[in-house]
C-alpha positions, 0 to 999 in steps of 0.5 A: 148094318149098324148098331141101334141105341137099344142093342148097344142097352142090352148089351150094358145089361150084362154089366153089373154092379158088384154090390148091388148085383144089378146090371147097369141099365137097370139101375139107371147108370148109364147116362147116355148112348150115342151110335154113330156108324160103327162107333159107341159113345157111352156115358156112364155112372157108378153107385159110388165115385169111391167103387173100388172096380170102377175101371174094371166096370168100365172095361166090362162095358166097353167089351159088352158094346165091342159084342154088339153086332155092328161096332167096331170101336167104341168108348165108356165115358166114366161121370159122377154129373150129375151124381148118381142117386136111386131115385134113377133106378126104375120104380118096380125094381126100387120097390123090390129093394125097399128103397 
């Protein structure tokens, strides 16, 4: 059975940004997912295109999607277009930081 967009979401959930200690998803990082078959395409941002982890963050998701029931292969696109900002954080967890 193949994977859906929203298990292959949750998996990025575990990913998190070493700064600001807040998993992908909710910071409004990943950009894109596509599931075709056994395979993940992800899109995918950082808070800074100077993040020192940057392949590290990478590596980290492709190995959460590999966990997900159903893909056998699958590949983090790294994009800085269009640049991340913190408006893409969602609005309750923006509050909570003060932003």
């Amino acid at each position: 059975m193949a994977a859906t967009e929203k298990e292959v979401l949750d998996a990025l959930k575990t990913v998190k940004d070493p700064e600001l200690n807040l998993n992908l998803v909710v910071l409004g990082l990943v950009y894109d997912v596509d599931v075709e078959g056994a395979h993940v395409d992800a899109r995918i941002s950082l808070t800074s295109p100077m993040c020192p982890v940057a392949e590290e963050i990478v590596h980290m998701a492709e190995e959460a999607i590999l966990g997900v029931e159903g893909v056998d292969t699958a590949k983090v696109q790294l994009t800085f277009d269009p640049p991340w900002t913190p408006e893409r954080i969602s609005p309750l967890i923006r509050s909570s930081l003060g932003l």
